[in-house]
Every structure is written in structure tokens, then in C-alpha cells.
C-alpha positions as CSV (number, residue, x, y, z in Angstrom):
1,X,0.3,26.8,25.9
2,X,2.0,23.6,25.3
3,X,2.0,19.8,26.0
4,X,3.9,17.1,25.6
5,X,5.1,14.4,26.5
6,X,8.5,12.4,26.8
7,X,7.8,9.1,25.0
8,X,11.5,7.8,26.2
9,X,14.6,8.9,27.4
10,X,15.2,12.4,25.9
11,X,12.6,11.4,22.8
12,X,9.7,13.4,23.2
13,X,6.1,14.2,21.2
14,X,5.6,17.7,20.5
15,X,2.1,17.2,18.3
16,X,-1.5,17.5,19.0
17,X,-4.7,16.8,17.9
18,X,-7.5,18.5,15.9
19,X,-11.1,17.3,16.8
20,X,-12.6,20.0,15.1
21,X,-11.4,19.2,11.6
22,X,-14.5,17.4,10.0
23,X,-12.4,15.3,7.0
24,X,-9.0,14.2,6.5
25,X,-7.6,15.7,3.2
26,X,-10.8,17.2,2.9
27,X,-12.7,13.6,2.1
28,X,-12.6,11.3,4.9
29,X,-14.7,11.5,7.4
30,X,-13.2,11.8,11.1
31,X,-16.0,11.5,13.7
32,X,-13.0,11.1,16.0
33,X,-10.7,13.6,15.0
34,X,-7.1,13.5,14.2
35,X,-3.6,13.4,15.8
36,X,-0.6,14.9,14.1
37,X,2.5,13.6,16.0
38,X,5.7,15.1,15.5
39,X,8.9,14.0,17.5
40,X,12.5,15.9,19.1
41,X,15.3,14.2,20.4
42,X,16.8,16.3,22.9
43,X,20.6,14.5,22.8
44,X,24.2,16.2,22.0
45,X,22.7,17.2,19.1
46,X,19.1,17.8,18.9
47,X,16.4,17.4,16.1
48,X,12.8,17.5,15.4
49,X,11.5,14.4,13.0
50,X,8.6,16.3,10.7
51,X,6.4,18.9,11.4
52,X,2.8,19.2,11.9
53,X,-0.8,20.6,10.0
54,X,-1.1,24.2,10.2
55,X,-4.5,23.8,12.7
56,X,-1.7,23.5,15.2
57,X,1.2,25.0,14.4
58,X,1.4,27.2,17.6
59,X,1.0,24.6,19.9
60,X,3.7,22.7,17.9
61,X,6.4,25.5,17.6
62,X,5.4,25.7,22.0
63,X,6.5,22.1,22.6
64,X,9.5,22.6,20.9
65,X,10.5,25.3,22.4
66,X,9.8,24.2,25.9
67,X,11.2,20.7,25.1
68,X,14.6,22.6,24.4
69,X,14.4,24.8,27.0
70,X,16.6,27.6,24.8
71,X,18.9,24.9,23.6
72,X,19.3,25.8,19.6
73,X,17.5,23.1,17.2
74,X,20.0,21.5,15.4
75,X,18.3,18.8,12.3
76,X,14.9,19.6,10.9
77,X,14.4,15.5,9.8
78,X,11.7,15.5,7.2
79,X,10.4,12.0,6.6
80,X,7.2,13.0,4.5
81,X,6.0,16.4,2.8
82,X,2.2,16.2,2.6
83,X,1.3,19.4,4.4
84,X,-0.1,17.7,7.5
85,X,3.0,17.2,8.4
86,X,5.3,20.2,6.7
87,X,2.9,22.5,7.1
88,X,5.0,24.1,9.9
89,X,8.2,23.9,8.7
90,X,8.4,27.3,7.1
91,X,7.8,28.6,11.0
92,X,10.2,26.1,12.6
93,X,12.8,27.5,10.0
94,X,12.2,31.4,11.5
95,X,12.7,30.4,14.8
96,X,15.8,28.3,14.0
97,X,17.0,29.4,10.9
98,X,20.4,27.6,11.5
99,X,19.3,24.2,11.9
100,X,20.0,21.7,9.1
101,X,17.2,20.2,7.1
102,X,17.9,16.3,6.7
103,X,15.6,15.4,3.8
104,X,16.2,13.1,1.0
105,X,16.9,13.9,-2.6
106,X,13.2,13.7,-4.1
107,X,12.0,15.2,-0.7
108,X,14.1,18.2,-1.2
109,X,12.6,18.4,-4.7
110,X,9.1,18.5,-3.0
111,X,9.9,20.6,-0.2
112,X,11.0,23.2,-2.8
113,X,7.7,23.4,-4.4
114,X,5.7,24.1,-1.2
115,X,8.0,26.5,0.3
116,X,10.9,27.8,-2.5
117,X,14.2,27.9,-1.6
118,X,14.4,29.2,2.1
119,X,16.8,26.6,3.9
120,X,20.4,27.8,4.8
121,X,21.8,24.1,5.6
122,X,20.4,20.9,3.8
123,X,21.7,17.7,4.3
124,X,20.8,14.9,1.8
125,X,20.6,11.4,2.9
126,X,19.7,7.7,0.8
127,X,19.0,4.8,1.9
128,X,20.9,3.4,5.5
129,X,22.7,6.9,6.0
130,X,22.9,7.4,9.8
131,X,22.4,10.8,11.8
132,X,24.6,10.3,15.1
133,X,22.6,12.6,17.7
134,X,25.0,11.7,20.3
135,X,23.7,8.6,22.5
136,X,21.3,8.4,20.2
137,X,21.4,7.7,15.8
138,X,19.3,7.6,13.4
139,X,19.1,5.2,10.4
140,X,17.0,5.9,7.3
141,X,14.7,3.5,5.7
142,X,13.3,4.7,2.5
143,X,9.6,3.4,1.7
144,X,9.2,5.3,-1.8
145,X,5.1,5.2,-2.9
146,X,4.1,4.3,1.1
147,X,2.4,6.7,0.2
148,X,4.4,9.5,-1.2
149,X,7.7,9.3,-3.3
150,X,10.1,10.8,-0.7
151,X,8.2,9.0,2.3
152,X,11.0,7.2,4.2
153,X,11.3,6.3,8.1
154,X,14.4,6.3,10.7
155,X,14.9,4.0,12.8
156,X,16.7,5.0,16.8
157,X,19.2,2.2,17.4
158,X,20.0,2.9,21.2
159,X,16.0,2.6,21.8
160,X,14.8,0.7,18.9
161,X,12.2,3.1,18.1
162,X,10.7,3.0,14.5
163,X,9.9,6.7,13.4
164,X,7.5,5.6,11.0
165,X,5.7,8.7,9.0
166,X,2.3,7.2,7.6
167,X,2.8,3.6,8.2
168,X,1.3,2.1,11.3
169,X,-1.2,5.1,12.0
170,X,-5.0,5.9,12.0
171,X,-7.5,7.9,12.3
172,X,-8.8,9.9,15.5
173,X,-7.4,12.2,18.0
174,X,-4.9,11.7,20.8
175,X,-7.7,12.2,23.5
176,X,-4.9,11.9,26.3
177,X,-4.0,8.4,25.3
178,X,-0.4,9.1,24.0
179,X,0.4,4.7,23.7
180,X,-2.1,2.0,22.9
181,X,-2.1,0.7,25.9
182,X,-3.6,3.8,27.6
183,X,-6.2,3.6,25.0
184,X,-8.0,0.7,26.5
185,X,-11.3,-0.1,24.9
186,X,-11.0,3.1,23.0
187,X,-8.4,1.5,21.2
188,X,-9.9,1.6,17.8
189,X,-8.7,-1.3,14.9
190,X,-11.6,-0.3,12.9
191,X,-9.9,3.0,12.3
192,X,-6.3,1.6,11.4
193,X,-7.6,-0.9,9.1
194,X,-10.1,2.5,7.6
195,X,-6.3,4.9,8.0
196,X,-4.4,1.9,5.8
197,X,-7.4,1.1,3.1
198,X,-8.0,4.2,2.1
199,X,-4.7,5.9,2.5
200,X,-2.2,3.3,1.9
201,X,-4.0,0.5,0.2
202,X,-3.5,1.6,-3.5
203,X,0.3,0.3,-2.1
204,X,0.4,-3.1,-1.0
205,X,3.5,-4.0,-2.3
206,X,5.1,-0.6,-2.0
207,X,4.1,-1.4,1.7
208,X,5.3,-5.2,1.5
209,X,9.1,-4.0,0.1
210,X,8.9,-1.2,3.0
211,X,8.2,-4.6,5.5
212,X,11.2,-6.3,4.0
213,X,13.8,-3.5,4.8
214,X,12.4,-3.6,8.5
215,X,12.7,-7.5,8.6
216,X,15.5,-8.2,11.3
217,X,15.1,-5.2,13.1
218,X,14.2,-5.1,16.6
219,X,11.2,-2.7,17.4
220,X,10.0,-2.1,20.7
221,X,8.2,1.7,19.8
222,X,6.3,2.3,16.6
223,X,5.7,6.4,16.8
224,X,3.6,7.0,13.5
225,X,2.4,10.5,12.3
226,X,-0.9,10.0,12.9
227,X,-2.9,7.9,15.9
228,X,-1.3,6.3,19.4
229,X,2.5,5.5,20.1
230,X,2.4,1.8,19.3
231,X,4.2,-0.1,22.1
232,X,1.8,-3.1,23.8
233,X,0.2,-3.8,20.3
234,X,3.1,-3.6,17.8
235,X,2.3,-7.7,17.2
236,X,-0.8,-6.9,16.1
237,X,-0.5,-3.8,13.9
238,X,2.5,-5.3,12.2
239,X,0.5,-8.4,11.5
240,X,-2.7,-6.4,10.4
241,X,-0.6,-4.3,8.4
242,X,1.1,-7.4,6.3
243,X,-2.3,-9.2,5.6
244,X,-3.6,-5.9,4.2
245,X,-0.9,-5.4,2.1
246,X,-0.9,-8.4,0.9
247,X,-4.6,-7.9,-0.1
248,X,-6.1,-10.5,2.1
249,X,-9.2,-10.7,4.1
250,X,-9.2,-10.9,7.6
251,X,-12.5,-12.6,8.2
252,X,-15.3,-14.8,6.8
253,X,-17.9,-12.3,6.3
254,X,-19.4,-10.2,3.3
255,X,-19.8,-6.8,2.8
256,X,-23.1,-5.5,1.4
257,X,-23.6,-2.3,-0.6
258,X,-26.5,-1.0,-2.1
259,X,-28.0,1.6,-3.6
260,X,-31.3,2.6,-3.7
261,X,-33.6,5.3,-5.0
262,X,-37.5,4.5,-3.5
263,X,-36.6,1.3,-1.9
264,X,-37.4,-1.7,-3.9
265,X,-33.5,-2.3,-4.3
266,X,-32.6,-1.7,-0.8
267,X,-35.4,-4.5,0.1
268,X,-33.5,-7.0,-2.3
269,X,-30.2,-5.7,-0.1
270,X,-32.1,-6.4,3.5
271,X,-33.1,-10.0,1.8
272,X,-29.9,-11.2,1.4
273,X,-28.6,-10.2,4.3
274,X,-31.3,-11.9,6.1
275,X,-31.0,-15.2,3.7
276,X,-26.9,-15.5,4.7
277,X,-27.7,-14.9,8.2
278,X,-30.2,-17.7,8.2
279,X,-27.7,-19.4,7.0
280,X,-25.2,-19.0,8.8
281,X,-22.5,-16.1,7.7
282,X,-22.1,-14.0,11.4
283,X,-20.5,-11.5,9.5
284,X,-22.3,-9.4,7.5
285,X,-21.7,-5.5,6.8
286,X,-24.8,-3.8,4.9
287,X,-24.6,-0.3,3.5
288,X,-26.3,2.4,2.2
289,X,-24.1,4.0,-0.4
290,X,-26.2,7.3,-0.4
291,X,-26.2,7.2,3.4
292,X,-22.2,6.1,4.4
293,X,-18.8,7.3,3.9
294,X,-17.2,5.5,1.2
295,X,-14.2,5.0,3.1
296,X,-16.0,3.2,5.4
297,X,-17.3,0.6,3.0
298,X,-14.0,0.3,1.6
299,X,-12.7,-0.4,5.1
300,X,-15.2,-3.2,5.4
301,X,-14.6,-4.7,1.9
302,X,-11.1,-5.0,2.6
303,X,-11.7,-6.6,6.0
304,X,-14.2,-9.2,4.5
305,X,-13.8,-12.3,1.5
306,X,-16.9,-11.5,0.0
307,X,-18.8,-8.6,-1.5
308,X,-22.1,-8.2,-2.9
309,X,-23.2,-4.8,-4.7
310,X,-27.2,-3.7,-5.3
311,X,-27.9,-0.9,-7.6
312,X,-30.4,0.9,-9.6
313,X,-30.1,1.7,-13.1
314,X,-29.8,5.5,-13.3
315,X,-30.0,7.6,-16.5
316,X,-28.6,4.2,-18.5
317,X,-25.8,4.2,-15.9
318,X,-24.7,2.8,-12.7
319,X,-26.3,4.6,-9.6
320,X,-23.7,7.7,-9.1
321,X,-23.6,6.9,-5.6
322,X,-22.3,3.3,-6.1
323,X,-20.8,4.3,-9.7
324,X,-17.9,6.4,-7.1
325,X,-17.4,3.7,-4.4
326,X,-17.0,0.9,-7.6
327,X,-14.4,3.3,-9.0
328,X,-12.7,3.9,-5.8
329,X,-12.3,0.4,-5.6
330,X,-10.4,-0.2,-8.7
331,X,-8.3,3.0,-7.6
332,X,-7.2,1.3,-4.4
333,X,-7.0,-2.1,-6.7
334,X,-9.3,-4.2,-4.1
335,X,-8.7,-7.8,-5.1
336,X,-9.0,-11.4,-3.4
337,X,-12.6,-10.9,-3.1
338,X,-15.4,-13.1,-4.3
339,X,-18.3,-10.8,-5.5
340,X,-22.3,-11.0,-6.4
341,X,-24.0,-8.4,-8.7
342,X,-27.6,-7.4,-8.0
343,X,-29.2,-4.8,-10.8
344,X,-32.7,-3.0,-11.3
345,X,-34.4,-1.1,-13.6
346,X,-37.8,-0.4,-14.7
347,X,-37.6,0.1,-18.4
348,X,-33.4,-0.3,-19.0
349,X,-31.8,-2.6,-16.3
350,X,-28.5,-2.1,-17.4
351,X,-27.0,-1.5,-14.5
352,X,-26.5,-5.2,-13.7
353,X,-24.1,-5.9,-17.2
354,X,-22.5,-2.7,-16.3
355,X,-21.7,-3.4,-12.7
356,X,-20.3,-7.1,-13.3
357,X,-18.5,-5.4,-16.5
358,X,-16.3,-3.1,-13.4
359,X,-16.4,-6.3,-11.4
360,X,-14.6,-8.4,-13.6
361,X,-11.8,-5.6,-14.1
362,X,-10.6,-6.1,-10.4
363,X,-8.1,-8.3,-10.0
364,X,-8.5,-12.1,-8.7
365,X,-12.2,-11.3,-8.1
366,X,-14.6,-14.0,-8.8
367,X,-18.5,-14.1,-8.9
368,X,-19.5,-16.7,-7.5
369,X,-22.8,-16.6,-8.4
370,X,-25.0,-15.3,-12.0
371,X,-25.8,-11.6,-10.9
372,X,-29.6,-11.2,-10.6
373,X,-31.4,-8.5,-13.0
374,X,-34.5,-7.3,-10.7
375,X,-37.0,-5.3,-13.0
376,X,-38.5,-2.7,-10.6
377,X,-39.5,-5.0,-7.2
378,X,-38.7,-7.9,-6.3
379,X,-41.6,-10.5,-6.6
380,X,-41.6,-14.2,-5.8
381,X,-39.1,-15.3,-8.6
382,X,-36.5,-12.7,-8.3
383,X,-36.8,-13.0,-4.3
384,X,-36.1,-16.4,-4.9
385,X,-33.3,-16.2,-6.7
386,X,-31.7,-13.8,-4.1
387,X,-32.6,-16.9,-1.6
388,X,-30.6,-19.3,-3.5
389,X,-28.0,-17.4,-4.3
390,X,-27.5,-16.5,-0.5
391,X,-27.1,-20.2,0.2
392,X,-24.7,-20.6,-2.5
393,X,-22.7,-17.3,-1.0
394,X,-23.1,-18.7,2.5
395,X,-21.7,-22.5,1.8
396,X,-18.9,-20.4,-0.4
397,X,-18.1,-17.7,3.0
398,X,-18.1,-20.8,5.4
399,X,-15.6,-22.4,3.1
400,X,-13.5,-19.6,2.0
């Protein structure tokens, strides 16, 4: 079986999708699946541009092979070597053993390590070496730490098509939709902004110096390894993609996270939320931490200016539930933000001290108001201190 589909003249994808594949790199989930693209030019010369996971490496090694039509395979590009997109190279290499692996100099290091020593023809190329294909070339852009340290993208110069590894993608399956614009309504930002948070967001300015080298270049295709073939909505990816990496917020709005153990913190949580919306804030994310994906939270946090985060003291530590989205935050260095504590805690409320403590170690991340120490429930003090500290949040969101 194969399919695929010729994106423009004589450039072709040869991936697929897997929907049945319930996290990416075994942590995020994908409700929606995931696409693995891979790309062949089929010129004088022709050449594959990365591989694709092993869940569908024999409908990969089929496109090829019907894309070239028992013409030999001549370059074996490798932009990236995580294995959801190398996975397959091993088998490309048996059925084309001849064909030249165009990798650079760290990648080959890498590539060596998943898969020894087996390539008969290597050819190492640095930054702004061209691959001439015939009517088509290739120019390399290296993007070292977006996300990898080999990751680097080519650039078609007859077409203007931006090969861009794991830059400009997301999450969720190829469902028929090959570009954006086929997409319609089921084109998903939610899942870009998710894709670039949690994969690339540790790497803003890795991200930022791999925006630079593109500046000047025309683009009219963006074909990423994961998600649609970026043509009608370039604009807007490339402009979502430079706020994020820059670390800035794309809305008014506040993200609310909370953990909670018999309730009593989770009604402080639904409180707040009410007290912003009354007045005023639209946008306003509440989470269960026990209940939703942390990369989903993270998502929203990035998205939002402000955060707030409710949790219970647990065993004279933060809740463990909000303890791992707090340290996956400083992990993917969230900063910008302005913040609001919330702690509980029946006979040691420490939580709130330890909470603000993590806070303040983000970077650029102000509270804006005294975080709130509620000692078991909430009674008609403490519930009126998360009422004026939600119209202090609110006049602070509206002005932000």
C-alpha cells in the first residue's frame, strides 16, 4: 500500500500518520494523533529529506519506491535524528545502499550511535553548503538546540520551499488534509502553540537565531516533520512562532491551575475564576492538575499574561501533581508572566511559602498580589481575600 502526494513540481510527501499512538515521546498526550512527514525530490538527482517513526516504516519505504518508479535514490538528507524521524533509515539504507547520506558533522556523530557504522557514502555539509539536485538545490540552514544539536533545515531555491524538521509543526494526524488550507476549521492553533511549548520552548532564543538566518528569504511552502504543509497560513505561524520565542503572551487572559485533594482548594480555584470574570477578564483557563495533561496547561500558560496556581499542602510539600507542572515550568523557563499564589493546609500550610519560593525563581515573573494562605476551607475572610485579590488581577490583566 502507499500514498502520497506531490506537494510541487517533482517534490513529493512520502509520510503518514499514526492515530493509534496514544503519546508523543511517550508523554504527550495526542487525542489527535500524529503525522510524520518525510519529503523526495524526484529531479536529475534524487533524494529523500529524513525518514519517518518505525509505526510506519512500510508505508514510508512504499512511497518511495513508487515515487521513484525504479529510479535509484541518490542523497539520504538527514535534517534531525530523534527516531521519529530516523527510525527508518537503517531500511532505506538496504534498499538503497548506494545512496549518499548528507548529514552534518554532529549529526553523523548521532547517527552513529543509533545505527553504528553502516553508510557506504557520507557527505558532510555546514552551514550554507548547497546540494544541486538538478533544477532544483538545496541550501542548509543549521538551527543547533531547535531542538536537537544537529537539527538544521534546507531551503529549495527554484520553489522556495523551507524543509523545516521540527520548526513550524504540531500535533495531530494528517487526516487527508496534506496543506492548511484543506484543513478548514480543523485547522488546529491550539496544537502548534501545545507542539512549540512543550517541544521547543525550552529554546526561544535558539529558535529566535534560527529566525534570523531565515530573515530575507522568500518562503512560499513551510513542509515541517510533523502537522500540515504550511502554505495559506505561513504569516501566521511565523508570527506565532516569533512571539513564543520571544516568551510573550498572546492574549490578556490568565491561566488557572489547581490542585486539590477533597475539594476545599478547588472551591477557592472556581472563586477566582468567577470573581475575574465578574470583573471582567474573558479569558480565563481553569485546570485540574490531577485531571489534565500538563502540556496542556503549559500550552495555556504560555498563551496567557497571567497565571495563578492553588495547591494543597501534601506531606510538608507542594501537591505532587502541581509540584511536576511547577517544575516543568522552570524546565521550559516560562517567563513574562505575572503570577498569584494560593496555599492550604490543615495543620502545616506550607505549601503557599513553598510555591511563591519556585515562583520567584522564574524569570521576569512578578506577583502581583500577596499569595493567600487558606487553612483547610475557605470561610468569609479568606473568600474575601480571593475577591480582592481577583479585582486587583483583573484591573492588572485589563492593563497588561
Amino acid at each position: 500500500m502507499y500514498s502520497f502526494r506531490e506537494i510541487s513540481k517533482d517534490i513529493y510527501w512520502v509520510g503518514g500518520s499514526d492515530k493509534r499512538l496514544s503519546r508523543f515521546e511517550n508523554l504527550f498526550p495526542l487525542p489527535k494523533g500524529v503525522a510524520y512527514n518525510a519529503y523526495l525530490i524526484n529531479d536529475e538527482k534524487t533524494a529523500v529529506l529524513d525518514s519517518v517513526d518505525a509505526s510506519i516504516s512500510t508505508l514510508y519505504i512504499n512511497n518511495v519506491k513508487k515515487v521513484l518508479d525504479n529510479r535509484d535514490l541518490d542523497y539520504i538528507v538527514v535534517l534531525h535524528l530523534e527516531p521519529d524521524h530516523s527510525a527508518t533509515l537503517r531500511e532505506l539504507l538496504v534498499n538503497y545502499p548506494n545512496a549518499t547520506v548528507v548529514i552534518n558533522q554532529v549529526g553523523l556523530r548521532i547517527f552513529k550511535q543509533f545505527f553504528g557504522d553502516i553508510c557506504k557514502n557520507v557527505q558532510i555539509v555546514k552551514e550554507g553548503d548547497k546540494l544541486n539536485l538538478g533544477k532544483h538545490e538545496l541550501e542548509f540552514v543549521f538551527t543547533p538546540m531547535a531542538h536537537w544539536p544537529e537539527s538544521m533545515m534546507a531551503y529549495e531555491l527554484s520553489q522556495k520551499i523551507l524543509f523545516s524538521s521540527d520548526a513550524f509543526g504540531a500535533f495531530g494526524s494528517i487526516d487527508g488534509a496534506l496543506f492548511d488550507y484543506e484543513a478548514g476549521n480543523n485547522f488546529d492553533l491550539d496544537e502548534y502553540r501545545r507542539y512549540y511549548a512543550n517541544i521547543l520552548g525550552k529554546y526561544g532564543q535558539r529558535v529566535e537565531a534560527a529566525f534570523a538566518k531565515l530573515d530575507g528569504k522568500a518562503i512560499n511552502i513551510i513542509c515541517p516533520v510533523h502537522g500540515h504543509v504550511l502554505k495559506d497560513k505561513i504569516g501566521l505561524i511565523l508570527d506565532k512562532y516569533l512571539l513564543w520565542a520571544q516568551y510573550q503572551s498572546e492574549q490578556k487572559g490568565i491561566t488557572i491551575a489547581y490542585a486539590s485533594m477533597y475539594g476545599n482548594t478547588k472551591d477557592a480555584a472556581f472563586l477566582l475564576a468567577n470573581e475575574l470574570a465578574i470583573n471582567g477578564v474573558t479569558n480565563i483557563d481553569l485546570f485540574d492538575v490531577s485531571e489534565t495533561d500538563i502540556s496542556y496547561i503549559i500550552s495555556s500558560i504560555y498563551k496567557n499574561t497571567h497565571f495563578a496556581l492553588l495547591s494543597p499542602t501534601y506531606n510538608l510539600e507542594i501537591y505532587p501533581k502541581m509540584r511536576a507542572l511547577i517544575d516543568d515550568m522552570k524546565m521550559l523557563t516560562i517567563r513574562n508572566k505575572k503570577a498569584f499564589i494560593v496555599g492550604n493546609g490543615s495543620w502545616a500550610p506550607v505549601v503557599t511559602e513553598k510555591i511563591s519560593k519556585e515562583v520567584s525563581e522564574l524569570q521576569n515573573v512578578e506577583q502581583i498580589v500577596k499569595a493567600l494562605t487558606i487553612k483547610s476551607a475557605l470561610d468569609d475572610s479568606t473568600a474575601k481575600e480571593v475577591r480582592d485579590a481577583a479585582k486587583i488581577i483583573a484591573e492588572d490583566i485589563k492593563n497588561s
